[in-house]
DSSP file (Angstrom, degrees, kcal/mol; ACC not computed):
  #  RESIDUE AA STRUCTURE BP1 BP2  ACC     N-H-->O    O-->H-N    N-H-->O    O-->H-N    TCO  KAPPA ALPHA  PHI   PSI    X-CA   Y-CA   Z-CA
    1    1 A X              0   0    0      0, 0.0     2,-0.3     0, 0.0     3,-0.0   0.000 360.0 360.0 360.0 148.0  -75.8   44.1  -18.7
    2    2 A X    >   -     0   0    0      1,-0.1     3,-1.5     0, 0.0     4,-0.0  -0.853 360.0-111.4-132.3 141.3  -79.2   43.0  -19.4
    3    3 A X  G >> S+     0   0    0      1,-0.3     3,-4.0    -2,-0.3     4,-1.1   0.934 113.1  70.4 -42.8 -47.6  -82.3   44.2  -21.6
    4    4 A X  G 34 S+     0   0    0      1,-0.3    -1,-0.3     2,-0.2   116,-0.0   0.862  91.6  64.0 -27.7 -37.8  -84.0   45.0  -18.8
    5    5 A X  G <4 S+     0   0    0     -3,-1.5    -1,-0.3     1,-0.2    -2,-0.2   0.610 107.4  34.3 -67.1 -17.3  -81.6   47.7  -18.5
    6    6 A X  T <4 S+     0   0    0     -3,-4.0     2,-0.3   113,-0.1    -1,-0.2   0.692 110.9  44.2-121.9 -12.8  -82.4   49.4  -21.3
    7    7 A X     <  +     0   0    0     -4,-1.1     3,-0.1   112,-0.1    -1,-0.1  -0.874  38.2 176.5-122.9 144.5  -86.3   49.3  -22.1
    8    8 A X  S    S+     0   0    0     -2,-0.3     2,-0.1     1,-0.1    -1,-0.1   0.227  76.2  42.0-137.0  31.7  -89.4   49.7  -19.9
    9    9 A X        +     0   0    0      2,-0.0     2,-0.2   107,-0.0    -1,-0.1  -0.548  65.4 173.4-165.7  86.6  -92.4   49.5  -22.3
   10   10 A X        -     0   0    0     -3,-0.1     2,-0.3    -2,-0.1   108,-0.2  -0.601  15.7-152.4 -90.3 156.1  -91.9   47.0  -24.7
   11   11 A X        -     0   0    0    106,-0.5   106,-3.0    -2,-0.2     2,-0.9  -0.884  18.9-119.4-130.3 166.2  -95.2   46.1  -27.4
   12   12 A X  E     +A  116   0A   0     -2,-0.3     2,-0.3   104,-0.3   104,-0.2  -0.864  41.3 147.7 -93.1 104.2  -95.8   42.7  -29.2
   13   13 A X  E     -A  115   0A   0    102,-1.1   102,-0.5    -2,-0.9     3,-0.1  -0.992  47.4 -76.2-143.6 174.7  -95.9   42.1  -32.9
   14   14 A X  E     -A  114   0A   0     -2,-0.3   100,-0.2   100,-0.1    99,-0.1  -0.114  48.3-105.2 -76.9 148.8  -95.0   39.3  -35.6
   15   15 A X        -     0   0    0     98,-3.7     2,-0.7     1,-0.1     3,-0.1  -0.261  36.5-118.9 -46.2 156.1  -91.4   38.5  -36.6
   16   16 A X     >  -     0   0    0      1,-0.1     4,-2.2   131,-0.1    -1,-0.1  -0.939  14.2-146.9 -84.0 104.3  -90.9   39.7  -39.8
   17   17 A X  T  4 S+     0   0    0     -2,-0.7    -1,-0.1     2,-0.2    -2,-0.0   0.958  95.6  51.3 -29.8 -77.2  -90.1   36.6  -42.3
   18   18 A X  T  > S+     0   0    0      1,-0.3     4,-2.4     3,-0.1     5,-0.3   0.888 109.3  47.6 -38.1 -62.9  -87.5   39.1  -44.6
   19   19 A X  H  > S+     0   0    0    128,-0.2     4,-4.0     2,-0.2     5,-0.3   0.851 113.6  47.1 -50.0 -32.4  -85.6   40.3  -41.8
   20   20 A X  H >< S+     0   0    0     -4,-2.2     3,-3.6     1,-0.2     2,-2.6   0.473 113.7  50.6 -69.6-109.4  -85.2   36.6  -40.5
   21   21 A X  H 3> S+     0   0    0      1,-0.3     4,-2.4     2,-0.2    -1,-0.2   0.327 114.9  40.7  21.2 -46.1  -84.3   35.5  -44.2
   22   22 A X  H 3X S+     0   0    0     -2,-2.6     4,-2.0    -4,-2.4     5,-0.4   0.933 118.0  47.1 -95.9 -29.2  -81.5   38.4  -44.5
   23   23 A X  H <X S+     0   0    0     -4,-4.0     4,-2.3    -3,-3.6     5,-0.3   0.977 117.3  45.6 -71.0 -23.5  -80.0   37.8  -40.6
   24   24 A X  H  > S+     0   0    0     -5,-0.3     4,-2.9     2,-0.2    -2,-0.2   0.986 115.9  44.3 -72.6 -60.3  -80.1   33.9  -41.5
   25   25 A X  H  < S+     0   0    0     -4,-2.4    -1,-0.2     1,-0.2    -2,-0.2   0.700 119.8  43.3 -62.9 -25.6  -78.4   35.0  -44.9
   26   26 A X  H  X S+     0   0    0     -4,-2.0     4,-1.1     2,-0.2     5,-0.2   0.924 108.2  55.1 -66.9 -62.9  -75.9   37.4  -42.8
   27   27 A X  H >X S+     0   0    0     -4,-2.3     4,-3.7    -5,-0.4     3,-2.2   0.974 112.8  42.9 -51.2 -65.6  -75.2   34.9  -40.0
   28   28 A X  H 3X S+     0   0    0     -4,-2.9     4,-4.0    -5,-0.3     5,-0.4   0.898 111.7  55.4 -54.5 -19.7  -73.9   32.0  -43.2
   29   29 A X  H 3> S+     0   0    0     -3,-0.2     4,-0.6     1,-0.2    -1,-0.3   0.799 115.7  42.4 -89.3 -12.4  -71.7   35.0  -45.2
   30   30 A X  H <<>S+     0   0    0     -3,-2.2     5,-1.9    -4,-1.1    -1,-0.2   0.908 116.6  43.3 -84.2 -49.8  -70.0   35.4  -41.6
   31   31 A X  H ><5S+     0   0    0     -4,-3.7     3,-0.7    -5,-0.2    -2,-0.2   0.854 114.7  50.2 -63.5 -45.8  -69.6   32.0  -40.8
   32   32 A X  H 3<5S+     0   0    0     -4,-4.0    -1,-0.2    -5,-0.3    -3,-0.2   0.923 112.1  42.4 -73.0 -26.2  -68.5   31.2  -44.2
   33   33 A X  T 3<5S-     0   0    0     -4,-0.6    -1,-0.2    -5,-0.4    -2,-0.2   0.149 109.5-128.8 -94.6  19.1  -65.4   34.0  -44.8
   34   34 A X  T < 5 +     0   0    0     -3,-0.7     2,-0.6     1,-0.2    -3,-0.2   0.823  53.6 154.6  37.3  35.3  -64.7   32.9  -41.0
   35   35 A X     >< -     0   0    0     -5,-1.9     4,-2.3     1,-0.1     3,-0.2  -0.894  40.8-169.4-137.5 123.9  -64.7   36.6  -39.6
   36   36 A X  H  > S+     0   0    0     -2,-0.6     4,-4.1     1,-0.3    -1,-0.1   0.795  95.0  64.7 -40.2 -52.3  -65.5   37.8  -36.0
   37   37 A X  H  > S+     0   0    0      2,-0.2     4,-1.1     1,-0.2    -1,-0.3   0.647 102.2  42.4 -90.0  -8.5  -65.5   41.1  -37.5
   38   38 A X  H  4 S+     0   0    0     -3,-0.2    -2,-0.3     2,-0.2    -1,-0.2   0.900 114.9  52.6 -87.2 -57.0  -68.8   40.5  -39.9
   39   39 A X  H >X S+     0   0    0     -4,-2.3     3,-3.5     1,-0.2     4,-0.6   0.963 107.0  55.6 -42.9 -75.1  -70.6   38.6  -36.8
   40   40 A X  H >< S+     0   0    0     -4,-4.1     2,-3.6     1,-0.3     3,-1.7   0.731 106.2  52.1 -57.0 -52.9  -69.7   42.0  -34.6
   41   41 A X  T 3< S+     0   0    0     -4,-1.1    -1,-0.3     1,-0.3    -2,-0.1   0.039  97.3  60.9-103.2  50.3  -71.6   44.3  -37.2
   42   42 A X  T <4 S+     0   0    0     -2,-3.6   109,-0.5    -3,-3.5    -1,-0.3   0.180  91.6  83.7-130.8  24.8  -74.5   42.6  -37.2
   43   43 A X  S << S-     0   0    0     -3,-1.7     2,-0.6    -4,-0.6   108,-0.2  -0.764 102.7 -72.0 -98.9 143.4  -75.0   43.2  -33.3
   44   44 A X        -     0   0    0    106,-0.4     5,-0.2   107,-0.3   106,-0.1  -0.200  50.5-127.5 -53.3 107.9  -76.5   46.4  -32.3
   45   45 A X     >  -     0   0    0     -2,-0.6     4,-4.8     1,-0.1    -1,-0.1   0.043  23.0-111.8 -50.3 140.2  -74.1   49.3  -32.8
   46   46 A X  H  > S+     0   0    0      1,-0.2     4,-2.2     2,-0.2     5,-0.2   0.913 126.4  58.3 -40.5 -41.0  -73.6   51.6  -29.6
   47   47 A X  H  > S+     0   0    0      1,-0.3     4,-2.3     2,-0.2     5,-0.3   0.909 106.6  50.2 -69.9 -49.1  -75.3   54.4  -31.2
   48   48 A X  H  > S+     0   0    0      2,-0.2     4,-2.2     3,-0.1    -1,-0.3   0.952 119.3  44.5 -33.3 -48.5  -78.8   51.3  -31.4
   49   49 A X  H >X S+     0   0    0     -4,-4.8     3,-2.8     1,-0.3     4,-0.7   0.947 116.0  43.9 -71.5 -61.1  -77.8   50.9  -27.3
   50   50 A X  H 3X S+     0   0    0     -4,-2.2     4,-1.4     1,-0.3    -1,-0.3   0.454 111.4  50.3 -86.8 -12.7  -77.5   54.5  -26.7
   51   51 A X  H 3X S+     0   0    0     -4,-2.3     4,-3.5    -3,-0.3    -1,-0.3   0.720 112.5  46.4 -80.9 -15.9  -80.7   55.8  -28.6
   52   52 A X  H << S+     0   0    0     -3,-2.8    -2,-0.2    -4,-2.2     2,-0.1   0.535 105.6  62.9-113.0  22.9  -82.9   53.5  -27.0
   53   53 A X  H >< S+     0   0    0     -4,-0.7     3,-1.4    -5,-0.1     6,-0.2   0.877 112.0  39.8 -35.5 -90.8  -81.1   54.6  -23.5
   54   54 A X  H >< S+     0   0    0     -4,-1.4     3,-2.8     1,-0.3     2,-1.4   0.838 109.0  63.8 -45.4 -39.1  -82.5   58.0  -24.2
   55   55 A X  T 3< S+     0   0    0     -4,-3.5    -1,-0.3     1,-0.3    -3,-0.1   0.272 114.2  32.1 -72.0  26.0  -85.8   56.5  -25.5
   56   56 A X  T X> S+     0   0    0     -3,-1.4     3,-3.2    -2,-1.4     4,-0.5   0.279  79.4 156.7-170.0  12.6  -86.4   55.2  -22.2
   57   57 A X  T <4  +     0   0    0     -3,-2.8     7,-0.2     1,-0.3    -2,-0.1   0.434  69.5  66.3   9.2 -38.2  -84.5   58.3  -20.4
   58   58 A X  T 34 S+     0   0    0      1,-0.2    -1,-0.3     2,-0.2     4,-0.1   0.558  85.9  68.7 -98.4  -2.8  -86.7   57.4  -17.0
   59   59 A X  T <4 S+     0   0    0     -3,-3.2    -1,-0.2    -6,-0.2    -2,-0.2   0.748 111.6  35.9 -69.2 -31.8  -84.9   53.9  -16.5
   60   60 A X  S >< S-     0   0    0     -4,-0.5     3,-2.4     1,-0.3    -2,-0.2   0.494  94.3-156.2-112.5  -7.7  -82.0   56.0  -15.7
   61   61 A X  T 3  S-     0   0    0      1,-0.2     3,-0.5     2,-0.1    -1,-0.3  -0.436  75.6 -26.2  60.3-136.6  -83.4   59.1  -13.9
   62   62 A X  T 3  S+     0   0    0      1,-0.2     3,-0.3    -4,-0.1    -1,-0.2   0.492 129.3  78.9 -94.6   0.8  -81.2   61.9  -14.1
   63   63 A X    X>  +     0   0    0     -3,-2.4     4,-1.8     1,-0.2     3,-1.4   0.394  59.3 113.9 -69.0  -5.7  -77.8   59.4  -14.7
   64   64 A X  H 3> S+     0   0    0     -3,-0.5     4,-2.2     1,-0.4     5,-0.3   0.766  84.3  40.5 -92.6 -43.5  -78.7   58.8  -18.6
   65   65 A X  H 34 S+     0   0    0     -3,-0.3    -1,-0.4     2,-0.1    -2,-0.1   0.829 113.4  50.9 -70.8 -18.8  -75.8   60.5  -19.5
   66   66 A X  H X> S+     0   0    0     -3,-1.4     4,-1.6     2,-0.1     3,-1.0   0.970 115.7  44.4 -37.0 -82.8  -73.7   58.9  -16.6
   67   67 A X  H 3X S+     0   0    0     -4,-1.8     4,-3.0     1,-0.3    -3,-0.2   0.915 111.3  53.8 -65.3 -38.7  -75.0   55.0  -17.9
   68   68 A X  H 3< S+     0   0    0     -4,-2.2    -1,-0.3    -5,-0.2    -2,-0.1   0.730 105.3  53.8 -78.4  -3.2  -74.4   55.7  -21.6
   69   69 A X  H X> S+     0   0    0     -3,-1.0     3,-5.0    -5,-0.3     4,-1.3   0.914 113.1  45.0 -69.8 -58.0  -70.9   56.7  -20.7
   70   70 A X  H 3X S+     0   0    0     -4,-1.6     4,-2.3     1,-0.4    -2,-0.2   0.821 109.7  48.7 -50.6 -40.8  -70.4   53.5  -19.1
   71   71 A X  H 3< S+     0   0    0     -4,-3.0    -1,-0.4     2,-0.2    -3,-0.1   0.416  99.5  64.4 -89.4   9.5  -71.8   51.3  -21.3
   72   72 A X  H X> S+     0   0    0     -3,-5.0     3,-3.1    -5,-0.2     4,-2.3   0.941 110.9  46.3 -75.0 -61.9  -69.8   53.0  -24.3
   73   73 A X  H 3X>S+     0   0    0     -4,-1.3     4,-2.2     1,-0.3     5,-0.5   0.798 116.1  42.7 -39.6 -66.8  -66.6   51.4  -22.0
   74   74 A X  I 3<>S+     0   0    0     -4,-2.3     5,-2.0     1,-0.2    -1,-0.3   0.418 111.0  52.7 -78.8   2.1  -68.1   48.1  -21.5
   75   75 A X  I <4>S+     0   0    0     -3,-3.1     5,-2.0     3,-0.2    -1,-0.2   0.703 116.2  44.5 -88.7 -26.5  -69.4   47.7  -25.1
   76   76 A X  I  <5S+     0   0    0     -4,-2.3     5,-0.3    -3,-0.2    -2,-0.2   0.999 130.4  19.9 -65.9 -67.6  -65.9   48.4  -26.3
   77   77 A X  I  <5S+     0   0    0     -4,-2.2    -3,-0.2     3,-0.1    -1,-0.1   0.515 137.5  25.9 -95.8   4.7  -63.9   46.3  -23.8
   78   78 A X  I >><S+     0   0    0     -5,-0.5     4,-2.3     3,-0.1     3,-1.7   0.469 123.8  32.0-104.7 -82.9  -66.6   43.8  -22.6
   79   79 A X  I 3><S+     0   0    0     -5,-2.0     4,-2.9     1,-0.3    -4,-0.1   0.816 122.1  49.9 -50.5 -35.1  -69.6   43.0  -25.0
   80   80 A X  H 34<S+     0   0    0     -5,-2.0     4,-0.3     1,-0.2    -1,-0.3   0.857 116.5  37.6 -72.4 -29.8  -67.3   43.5  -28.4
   81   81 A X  H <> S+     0   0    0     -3,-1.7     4,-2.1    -5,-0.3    -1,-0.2   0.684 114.3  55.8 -81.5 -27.6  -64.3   41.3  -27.4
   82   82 A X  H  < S+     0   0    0     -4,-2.3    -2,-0.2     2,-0.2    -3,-0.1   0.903 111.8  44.0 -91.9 -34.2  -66.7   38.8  -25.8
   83   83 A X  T  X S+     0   0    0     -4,-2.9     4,-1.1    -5,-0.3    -1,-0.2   0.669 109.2  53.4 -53.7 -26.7  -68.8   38.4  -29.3
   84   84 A X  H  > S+     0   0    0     -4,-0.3     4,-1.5     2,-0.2     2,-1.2   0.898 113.0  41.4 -85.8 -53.4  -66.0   38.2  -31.4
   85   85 A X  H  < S+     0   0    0     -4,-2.1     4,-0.2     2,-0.2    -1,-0.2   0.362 114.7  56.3 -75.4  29.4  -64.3   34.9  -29.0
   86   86 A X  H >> S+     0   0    0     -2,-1.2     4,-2.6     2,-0.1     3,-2.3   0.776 111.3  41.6-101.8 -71.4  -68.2   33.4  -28.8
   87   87 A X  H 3X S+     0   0    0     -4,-1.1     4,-2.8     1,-0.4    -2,-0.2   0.674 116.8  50.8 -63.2 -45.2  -68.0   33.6  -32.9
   88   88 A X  H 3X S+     0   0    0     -4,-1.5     4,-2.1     1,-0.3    -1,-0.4   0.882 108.2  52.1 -89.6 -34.0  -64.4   32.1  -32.7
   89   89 A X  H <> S+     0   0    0     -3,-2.3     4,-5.3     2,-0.2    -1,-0.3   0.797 105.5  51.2 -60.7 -45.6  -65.5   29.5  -30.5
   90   90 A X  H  X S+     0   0    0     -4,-2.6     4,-0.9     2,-0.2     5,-0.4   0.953 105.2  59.2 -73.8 -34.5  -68.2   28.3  -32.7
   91   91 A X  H  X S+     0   0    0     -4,-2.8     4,-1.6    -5,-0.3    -2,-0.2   0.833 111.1  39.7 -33.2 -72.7  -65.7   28.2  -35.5
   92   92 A X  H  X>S+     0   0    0     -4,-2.1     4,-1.9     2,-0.3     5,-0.5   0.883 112.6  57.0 -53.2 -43.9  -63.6   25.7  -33.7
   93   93 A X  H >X5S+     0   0    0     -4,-5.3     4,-3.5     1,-0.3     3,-2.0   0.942 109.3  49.5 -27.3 -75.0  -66.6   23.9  -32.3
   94   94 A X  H 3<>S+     0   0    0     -4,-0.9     5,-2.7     1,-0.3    -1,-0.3   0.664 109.2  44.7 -28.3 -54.4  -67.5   23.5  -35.5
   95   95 A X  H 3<5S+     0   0    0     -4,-1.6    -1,-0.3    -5,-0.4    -2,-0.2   0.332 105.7  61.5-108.6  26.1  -64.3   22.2  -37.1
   96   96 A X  H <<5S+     0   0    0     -3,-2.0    -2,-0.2    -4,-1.9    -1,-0.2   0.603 107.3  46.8 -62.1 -34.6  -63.6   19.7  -34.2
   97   97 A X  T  <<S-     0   0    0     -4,-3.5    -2,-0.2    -5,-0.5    -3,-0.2   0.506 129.2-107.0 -91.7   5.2  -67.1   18.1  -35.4
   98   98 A X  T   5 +     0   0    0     -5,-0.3     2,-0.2     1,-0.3    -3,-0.2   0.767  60.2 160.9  77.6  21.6  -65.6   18.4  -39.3
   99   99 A X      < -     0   0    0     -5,-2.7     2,-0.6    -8,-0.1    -1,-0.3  -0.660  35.2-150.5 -81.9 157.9  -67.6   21.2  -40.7
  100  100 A X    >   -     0   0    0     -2,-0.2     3,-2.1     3,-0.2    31,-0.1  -0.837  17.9-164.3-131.8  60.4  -66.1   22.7  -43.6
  101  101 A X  G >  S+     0   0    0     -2,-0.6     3,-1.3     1,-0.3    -1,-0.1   0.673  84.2  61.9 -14.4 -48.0  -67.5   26.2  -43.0
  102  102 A X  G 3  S+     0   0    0      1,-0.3    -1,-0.3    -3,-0.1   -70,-0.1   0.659 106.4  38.8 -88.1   7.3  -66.9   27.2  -45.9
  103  103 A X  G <  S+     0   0    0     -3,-2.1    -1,-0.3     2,-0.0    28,-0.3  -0.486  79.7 134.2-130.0  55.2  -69.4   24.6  -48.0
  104  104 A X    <   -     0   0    0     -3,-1.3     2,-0.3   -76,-0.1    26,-0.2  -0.829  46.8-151.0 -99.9 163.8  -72.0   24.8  -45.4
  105  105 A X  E     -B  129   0B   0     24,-0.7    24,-2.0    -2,-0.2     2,-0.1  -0.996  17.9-113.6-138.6 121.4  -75.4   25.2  -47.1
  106  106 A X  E     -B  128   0B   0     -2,-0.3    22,-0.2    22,-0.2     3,-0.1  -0.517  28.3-178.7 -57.4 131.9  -78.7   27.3  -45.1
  107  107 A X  E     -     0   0B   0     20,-3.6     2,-0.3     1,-0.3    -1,-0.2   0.689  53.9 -62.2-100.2 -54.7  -81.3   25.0  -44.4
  108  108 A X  E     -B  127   0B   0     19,-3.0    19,-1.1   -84,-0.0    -1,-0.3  -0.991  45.0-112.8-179.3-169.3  -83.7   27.5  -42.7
  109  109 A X  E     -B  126   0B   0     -2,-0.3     2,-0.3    17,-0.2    17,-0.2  -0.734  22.5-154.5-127.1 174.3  -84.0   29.8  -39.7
  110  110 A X  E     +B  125   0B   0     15,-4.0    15,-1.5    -2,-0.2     2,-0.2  -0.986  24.1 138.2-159.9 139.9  -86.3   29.6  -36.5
  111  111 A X        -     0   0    0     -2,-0.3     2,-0.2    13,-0.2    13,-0.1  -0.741  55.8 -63.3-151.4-170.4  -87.7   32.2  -34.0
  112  112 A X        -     0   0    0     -2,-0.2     3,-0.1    11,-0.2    10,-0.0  -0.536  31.8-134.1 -59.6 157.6  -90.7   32.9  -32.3
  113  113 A X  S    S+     0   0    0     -2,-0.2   -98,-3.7   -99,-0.1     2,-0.4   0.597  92.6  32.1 -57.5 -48.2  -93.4   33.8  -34.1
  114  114 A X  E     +A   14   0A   0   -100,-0.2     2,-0.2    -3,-0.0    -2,-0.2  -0.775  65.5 165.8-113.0 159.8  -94.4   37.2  -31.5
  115  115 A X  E     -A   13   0A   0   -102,-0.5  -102,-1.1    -2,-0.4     2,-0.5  -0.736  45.0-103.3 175.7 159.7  -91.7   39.1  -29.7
  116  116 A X  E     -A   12   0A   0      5,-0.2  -104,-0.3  -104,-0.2     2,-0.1  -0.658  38.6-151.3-102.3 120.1  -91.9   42.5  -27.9
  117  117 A X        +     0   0    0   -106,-3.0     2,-0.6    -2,-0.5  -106,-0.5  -0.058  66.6  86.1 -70.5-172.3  -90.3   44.9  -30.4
  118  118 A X  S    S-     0   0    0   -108,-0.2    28,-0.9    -2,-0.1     2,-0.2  -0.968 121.8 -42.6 106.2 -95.2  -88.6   47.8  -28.7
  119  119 A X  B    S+D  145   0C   0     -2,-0.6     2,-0.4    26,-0.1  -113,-0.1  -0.771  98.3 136.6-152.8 102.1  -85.0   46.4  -27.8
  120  120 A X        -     0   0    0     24,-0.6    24,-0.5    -2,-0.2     2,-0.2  -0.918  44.0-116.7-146.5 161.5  -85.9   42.5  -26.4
  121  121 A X        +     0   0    0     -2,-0.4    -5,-0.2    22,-0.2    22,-0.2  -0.602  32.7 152.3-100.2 157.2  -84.6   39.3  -26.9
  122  122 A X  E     - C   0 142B   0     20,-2.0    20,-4.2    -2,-0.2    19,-1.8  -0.942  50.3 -88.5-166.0-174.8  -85.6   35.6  -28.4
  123  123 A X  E     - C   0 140B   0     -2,-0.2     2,-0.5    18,-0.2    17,-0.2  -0.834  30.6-169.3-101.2 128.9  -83.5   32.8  -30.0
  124  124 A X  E     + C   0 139B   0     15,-2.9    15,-0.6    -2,-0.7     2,-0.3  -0.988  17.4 174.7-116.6 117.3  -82.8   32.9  -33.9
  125  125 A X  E     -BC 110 138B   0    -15,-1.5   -15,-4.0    -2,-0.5     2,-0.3  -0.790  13.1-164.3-104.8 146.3  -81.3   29.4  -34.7
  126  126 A X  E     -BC 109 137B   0     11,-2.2    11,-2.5    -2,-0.3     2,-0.3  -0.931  13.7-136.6-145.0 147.8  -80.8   28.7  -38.2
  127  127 A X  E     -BC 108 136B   0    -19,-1.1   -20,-3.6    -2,-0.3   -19,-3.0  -0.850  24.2-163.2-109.9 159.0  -80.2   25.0  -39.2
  128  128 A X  E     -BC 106 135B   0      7,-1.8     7,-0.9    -2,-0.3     2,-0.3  -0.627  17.1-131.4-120.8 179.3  -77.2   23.8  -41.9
  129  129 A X  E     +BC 105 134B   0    -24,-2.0   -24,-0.7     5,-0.2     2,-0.3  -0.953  27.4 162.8-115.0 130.6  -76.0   21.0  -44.2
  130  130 A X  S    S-     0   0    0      3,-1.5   -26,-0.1    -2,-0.3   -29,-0.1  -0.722  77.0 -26.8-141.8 101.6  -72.4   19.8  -44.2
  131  131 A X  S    S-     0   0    0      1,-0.3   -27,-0.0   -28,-0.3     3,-0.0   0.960 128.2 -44.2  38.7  64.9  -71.6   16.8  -45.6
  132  132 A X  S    S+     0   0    0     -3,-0.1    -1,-0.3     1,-0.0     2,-0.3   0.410 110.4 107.9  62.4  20.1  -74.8   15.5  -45.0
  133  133 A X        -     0   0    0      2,-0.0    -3,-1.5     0, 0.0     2,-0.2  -0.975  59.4-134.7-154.1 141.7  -75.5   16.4  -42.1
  134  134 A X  E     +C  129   0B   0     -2,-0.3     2,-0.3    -5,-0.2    -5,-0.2  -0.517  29.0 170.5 -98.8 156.5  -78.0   19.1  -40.2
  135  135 A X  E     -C  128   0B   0     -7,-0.9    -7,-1.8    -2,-0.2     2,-0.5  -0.859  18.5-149.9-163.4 150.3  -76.4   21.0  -37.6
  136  136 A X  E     -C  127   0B   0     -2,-0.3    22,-2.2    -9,-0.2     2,-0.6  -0.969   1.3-156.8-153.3 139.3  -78.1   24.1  -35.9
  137  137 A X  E     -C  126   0B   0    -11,-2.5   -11,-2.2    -2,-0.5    20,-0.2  -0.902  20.4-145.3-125.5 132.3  -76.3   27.2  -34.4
  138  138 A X  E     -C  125   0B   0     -2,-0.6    18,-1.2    18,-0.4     2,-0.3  -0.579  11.0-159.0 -97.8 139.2  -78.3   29.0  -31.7
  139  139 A X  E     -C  124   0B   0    -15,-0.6   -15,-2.9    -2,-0.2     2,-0.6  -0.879  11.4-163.1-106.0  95.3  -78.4   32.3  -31.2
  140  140 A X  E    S+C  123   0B   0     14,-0.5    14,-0.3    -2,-0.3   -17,-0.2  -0.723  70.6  11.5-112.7 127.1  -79.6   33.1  -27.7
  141  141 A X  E    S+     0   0B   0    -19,-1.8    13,-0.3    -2,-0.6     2,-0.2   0.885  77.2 178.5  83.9  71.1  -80.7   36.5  -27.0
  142  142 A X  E     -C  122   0B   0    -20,-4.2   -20,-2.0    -3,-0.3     2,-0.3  -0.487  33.0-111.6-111.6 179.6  -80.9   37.9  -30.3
  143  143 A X        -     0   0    0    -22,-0.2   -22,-0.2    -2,-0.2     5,-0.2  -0.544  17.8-162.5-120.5  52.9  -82.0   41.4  -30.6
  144  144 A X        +     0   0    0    -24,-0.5   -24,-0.6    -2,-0.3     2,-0.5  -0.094  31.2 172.2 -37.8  99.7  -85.5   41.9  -32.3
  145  145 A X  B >   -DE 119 148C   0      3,-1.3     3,-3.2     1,-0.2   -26,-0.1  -0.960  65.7 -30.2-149.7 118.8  -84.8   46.2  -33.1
  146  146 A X  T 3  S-     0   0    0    -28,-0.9    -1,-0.2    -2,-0.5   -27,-0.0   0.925 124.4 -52.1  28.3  70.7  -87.3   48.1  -35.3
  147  147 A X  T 3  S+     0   0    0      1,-0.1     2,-0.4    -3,-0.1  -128,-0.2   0.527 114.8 110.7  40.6  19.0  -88.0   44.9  -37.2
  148  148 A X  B <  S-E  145   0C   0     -3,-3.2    -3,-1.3    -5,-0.2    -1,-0.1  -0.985  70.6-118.8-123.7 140.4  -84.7   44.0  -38.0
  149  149 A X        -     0   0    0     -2,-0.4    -5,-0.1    -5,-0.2    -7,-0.0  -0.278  33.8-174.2 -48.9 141.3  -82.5   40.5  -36.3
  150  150 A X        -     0   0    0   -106,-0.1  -106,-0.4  -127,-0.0  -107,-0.2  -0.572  17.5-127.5-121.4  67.5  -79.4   41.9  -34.4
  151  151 A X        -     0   0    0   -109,-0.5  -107,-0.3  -108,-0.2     2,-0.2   0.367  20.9-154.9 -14.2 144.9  -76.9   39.3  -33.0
  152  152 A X        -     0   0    0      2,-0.4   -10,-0.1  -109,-0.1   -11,-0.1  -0.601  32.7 -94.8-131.3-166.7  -75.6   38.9  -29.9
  153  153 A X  S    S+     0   0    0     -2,-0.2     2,-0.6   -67,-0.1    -1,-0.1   0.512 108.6  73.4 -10.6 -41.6  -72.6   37.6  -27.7
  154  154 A X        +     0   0    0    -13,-0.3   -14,-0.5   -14,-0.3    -2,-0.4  -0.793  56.8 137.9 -92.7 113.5  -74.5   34.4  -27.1
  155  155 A X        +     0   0    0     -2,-0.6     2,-0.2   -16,-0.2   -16,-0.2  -0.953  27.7 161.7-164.5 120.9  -74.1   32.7  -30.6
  156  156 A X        -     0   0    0    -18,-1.2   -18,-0.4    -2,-0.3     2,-0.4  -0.652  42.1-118.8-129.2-154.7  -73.2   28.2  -30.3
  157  157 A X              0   0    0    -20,-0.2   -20,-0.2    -2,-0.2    -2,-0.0  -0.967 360.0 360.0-147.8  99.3  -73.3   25.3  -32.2
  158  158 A X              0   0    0    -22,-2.2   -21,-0.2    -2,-0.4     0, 0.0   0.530 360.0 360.0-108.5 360.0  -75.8   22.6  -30.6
């Protein structure tokens, strides 16, 4: 499922700095206590998918209660299982290359500058320190939602 799917009148304005700051500060407190289940709730909660469904009510025609059934089922047994084994993945990336999650240190975060609020996507990388060394974990397709970062599925270690 795709943004496309859910918005059809998106507007432009500037990232907000705090919100990067606290998802960049979110992102490391998951990454350090090594749990899947702190990464999934900082991803948009059905209730996020399914107001801005209705808020966009003409994407769907007269199905809107129809597609937000569907996509309760596929956030449960697709998008939520597939977020938590992206998260698990970077873990292991990560300590194949001999980070020591839990003494990584935030270097800074990185975004676009614009992005179309509504429910849209961009990349939030933040880069880290481990034993001396910068490393930067990607987030691609991160969720830019009433001015606050929302994580997504797509989450590596480049």
């Amino acid at each position: 499922m795709t943004l496309a799917s859910f918005t059809n009148n998106p507007t432009r304005e500037p990232v907000n700095a705090k919100a990067s700051q606290e998802m960049a500060t979110q992102l490391i407190k998951a990454i350090q206590t090594n749990s899947a289940n702190t990464y999934v709730q900082l991803m948009p909660s059905l209730d996020d998918f399914k107001k801005v469904m209705a808020e966009n009510k003409a994407v769907y025609g007269g199905n809107l209660e129809e597609a937000q059934q569907a996509f309760a089922h596929d956030y449960a047994t697709s998008i939520v299982p597939a977020t938590k084994k992206s998260f698990q993945e970077l873990m292991a990336d990560g300590r194949r290359r001999g980070i020591d999650w839990k003494n990584i240190s935030l270097i800074s975060w990185e975004t676009s500058d614009v992005i179309e609020d509504g429910f849209n996507t961009a990349v939030f990388a933040i880069s880290i320190e481990a034993k001396n060394k910068i490393y930067r974990i990607e987030i691609e397709k991160a969720f830019y939602l009433q001015g606050q970062w929302k994580v997504s599925q797509f989450i590596k270690l480049v």
